[in-house]
C-alpha positions as CSV (number, residue, x, y, z in Angstrom):
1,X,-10.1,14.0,25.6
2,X,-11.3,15.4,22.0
3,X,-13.9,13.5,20.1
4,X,-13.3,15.5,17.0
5,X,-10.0,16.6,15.2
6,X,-11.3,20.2,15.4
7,X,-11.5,20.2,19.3
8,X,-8.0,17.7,19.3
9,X,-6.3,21.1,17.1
10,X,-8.1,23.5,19.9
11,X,-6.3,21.7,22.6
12,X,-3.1,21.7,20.8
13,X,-3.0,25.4,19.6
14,X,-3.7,25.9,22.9
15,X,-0.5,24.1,24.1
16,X,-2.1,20.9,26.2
17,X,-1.7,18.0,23.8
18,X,0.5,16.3,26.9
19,X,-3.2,16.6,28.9
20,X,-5.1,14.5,26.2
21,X,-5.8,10.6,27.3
22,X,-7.4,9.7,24.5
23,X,-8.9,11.5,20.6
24,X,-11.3,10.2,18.1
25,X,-10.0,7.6,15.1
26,X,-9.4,10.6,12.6
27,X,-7.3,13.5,14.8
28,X,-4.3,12.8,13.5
29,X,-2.6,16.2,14.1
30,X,0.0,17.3,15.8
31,X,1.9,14.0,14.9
32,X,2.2,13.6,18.6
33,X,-1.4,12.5,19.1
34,X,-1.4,9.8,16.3
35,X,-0.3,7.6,19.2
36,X,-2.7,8.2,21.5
37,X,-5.3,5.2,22.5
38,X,-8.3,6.0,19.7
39,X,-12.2,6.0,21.3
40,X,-14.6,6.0,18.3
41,X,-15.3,7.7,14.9
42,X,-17.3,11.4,14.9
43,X,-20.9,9.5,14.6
44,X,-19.7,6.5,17.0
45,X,-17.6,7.4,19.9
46,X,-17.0,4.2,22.1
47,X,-18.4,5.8,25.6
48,X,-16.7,2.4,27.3
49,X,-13.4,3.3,26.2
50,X,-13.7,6.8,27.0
51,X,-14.1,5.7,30.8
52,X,-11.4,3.4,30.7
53,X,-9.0,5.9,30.1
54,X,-10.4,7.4,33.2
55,X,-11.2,11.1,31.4
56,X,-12.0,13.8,34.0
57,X,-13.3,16.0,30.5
58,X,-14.8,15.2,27.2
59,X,-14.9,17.8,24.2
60,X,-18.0,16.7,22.1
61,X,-19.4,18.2,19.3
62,X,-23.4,19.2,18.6
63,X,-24.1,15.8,17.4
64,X,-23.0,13.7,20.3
65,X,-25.9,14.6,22.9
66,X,-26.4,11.4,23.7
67,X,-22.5,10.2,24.1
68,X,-22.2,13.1,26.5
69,X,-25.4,12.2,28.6
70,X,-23.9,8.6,28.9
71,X,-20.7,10.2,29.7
72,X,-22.5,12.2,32.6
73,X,-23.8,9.3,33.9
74,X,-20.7,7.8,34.4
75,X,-19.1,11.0,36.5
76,X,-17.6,12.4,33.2
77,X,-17.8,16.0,32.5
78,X,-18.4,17.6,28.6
79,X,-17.6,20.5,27.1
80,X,-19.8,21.3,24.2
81,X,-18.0,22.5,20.7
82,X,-20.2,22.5,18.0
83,X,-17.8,23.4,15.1
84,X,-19.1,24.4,11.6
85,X,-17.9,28.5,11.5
86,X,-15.2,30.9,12.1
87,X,-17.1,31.8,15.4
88,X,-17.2,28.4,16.7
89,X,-13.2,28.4,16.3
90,X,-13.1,31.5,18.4
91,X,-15.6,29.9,20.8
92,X,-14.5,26.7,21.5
93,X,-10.7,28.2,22.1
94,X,-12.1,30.6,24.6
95,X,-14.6,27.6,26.8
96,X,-12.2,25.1,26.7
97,X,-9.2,27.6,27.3
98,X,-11.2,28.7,30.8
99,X,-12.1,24.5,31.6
100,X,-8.4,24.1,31.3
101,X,-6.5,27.1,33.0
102,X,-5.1,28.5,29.5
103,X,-7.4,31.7,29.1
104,X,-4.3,33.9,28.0
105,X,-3.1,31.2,25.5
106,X,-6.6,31.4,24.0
107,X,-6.8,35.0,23.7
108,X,-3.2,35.0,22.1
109,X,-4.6,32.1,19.5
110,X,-7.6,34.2,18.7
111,X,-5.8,36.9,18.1
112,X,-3.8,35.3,15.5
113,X,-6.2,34.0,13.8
114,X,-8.1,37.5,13.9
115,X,-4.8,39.2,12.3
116,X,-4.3,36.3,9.7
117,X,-8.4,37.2,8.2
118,X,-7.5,40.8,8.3
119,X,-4.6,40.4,6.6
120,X,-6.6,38.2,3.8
121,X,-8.8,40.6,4.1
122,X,-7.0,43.6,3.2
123,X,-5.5,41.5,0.0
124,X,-8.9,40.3,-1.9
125,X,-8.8,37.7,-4.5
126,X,-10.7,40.5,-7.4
127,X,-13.6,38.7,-6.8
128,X,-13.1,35.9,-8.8
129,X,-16.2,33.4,-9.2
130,X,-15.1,30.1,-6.9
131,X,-16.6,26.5,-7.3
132,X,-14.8,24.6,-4.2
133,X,-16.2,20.8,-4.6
134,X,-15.9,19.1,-1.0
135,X,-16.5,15.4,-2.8
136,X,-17.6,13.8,-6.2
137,X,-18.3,10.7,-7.6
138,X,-14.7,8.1,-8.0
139,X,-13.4,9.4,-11.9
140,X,-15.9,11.7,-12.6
141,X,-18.2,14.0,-11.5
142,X,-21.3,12.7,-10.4
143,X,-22.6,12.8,-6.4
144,X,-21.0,16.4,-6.2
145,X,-20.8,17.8,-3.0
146,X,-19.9,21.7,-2.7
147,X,-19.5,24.4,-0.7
148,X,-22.5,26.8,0.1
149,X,-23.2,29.3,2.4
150,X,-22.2,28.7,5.6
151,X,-19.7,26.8,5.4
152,X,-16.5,26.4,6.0
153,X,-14.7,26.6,3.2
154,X,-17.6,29.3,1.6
155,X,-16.7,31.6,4.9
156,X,-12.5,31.4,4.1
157,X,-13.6,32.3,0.2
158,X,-15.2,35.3,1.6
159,X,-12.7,36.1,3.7
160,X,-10.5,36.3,0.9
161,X,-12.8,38.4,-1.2
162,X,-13.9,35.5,-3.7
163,X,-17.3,34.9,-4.9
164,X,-18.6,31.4,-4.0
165,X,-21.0,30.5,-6.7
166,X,-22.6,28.7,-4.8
167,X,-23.9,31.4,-2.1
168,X,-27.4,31.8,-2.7
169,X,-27.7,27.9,-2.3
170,X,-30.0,26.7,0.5
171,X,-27.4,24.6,2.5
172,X,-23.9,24.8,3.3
173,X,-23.4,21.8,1.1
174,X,-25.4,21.3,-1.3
175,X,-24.9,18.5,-4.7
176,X,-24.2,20.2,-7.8
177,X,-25.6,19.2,-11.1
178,X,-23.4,19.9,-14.1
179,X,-26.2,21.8,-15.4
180,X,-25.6,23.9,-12.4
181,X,-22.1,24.2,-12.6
182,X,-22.4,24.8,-16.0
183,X,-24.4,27.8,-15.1
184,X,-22.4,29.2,-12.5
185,X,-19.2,28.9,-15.0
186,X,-16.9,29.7,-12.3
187,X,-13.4,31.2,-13.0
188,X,-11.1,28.9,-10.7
189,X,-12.8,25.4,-9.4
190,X,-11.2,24.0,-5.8
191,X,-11.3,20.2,-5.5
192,X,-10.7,19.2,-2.1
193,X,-11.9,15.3,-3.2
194,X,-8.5,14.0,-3.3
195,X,-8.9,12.8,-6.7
196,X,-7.4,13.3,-9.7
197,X,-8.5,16.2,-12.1
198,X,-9.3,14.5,-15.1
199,X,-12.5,14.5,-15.1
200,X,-13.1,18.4,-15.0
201,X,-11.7,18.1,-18.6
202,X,-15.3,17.1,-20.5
203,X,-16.9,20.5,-17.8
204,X,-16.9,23.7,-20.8
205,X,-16.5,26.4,-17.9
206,X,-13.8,29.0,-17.8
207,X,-12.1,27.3,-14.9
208,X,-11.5,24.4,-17.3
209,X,-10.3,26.1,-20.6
210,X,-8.2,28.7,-18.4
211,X,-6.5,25.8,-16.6
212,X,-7.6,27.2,-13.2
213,X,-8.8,23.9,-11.4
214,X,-6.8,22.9,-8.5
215,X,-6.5,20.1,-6.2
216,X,-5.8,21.4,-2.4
217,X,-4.9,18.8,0.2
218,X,-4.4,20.8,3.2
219,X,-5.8,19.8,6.1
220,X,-7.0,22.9,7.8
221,X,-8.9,23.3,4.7
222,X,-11.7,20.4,5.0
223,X,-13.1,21.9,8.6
224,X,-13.1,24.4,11.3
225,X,-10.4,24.5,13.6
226,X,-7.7,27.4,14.7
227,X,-5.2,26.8,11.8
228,X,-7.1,29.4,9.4
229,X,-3.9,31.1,8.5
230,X,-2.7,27.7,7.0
231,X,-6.5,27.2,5.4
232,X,-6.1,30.7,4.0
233,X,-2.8,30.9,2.4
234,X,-3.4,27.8,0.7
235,X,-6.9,29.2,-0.8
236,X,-4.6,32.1,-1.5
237,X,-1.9,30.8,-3.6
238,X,-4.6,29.7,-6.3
239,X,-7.1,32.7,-6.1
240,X,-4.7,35.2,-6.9
């Protein structure tokens, strides 16, 4: 059982969705898994209905220390897999490959993902300067939320040879003023929000007048998980 969609991906790529019981509200890929029985949100995993599906193991994330010591109580065994990094990817397919007899498949998964970043790498994006908002305000762009250093989508933009303006923040996601993003006039703006773009329109930044803001809605893009070639051909097609 996966309490997160990152560790639900893991266990797919690693090709034993057919041994998942149960996944958290939000996994929703591969399709397959959609009709699984649900056991909780990220912050509120329902430890009762984890047992009732009778899970032998549990793949929790940093945050659920106290969901896995109930779940140890109750004769369930964990798997730790914090995910917030390329690393962590690598990791998590590697322990939970060994827990579940599919060591080879993780090496092969890693692998790929290894070729796919040196293949990105070997192609940089002229090291444009990169804004990528993770959420904003509804209509406009108050409450911003971006990508800094150490993040997910901050470590694919380096990958691809970009320059995150926002790398010399103090957390990987910091709010943004638009004073700051004024400042930082970035050349091509990423909105992952799901909203529409309008409202960049009143933001006097080369992005803007260049008409270089883009809305991406791919998945693999809003967290870590092992479909980084996906995540980095999508950041692709607009940074080049």
């Amino acid at each position: 059982m996966s309490l997160t969609p990152s560790a639900t991906e893991v266990v797919a790529a690693l090709g034993a969705t057919p041994q998942l019981v149960g996944v958290d509200d939000f996994s929703e890929f591969p399709a397959e898994v959609k009709a699984l029985p649900k056991v909780g949100s990220f912050m509120q995993p329902n430890v009762e209905a984890i047992v009732r599906l009778h899970a032998t193991l549990v793949i929790v994330d940093d945050i659920h220390a106290t969901t896995a010591h109930a779940l140890g109580d109750a004769g369930i065994a964990t798997i730790a897999c914090p995910m917030h990094a390329l690393a962590d990817v690598r990791g998590c397919l590697q322990a939970v490959g060994a827990r579940l007899g599919k060591t080879k498949e993780a090496e092969a998964v890693v692998a790929s993902i290894d070729h796919s970043i040196s293949d990105a790498r070997a192609h940089p994006a002229a090291h444009v300067k990169v804004l990528a908002v993770i959420d904003r305000a509804a209509g406009g762009l108050g409450n911003t939320v971006a990508a800094g250093p150490g993040s997910w989508i901050g470590e694919l933009l380096d990958v691809e040879g970009a320059d995150n303006v926002l790398a010399s923040a103090n957390t990987r996601y910091p709010k943004v003023s638009l004073e700051t993003m004024l400042r930082a006039a970035p050349d091509i703006i990423i909105d992952l929000s799901g909203q529409d773009l309008a409202a960049w329109n009143e933001l006097d930044v080369p992005a803007v007048k260049n008409h270089k803001v883009f809305a991406l809605a791919e998945k693999p893009l809003q967290g870590p998980g092992p479909r980084v070639d996906v995540a980095l051909t999508a950041l692709a097609r607009v940074l080049r």
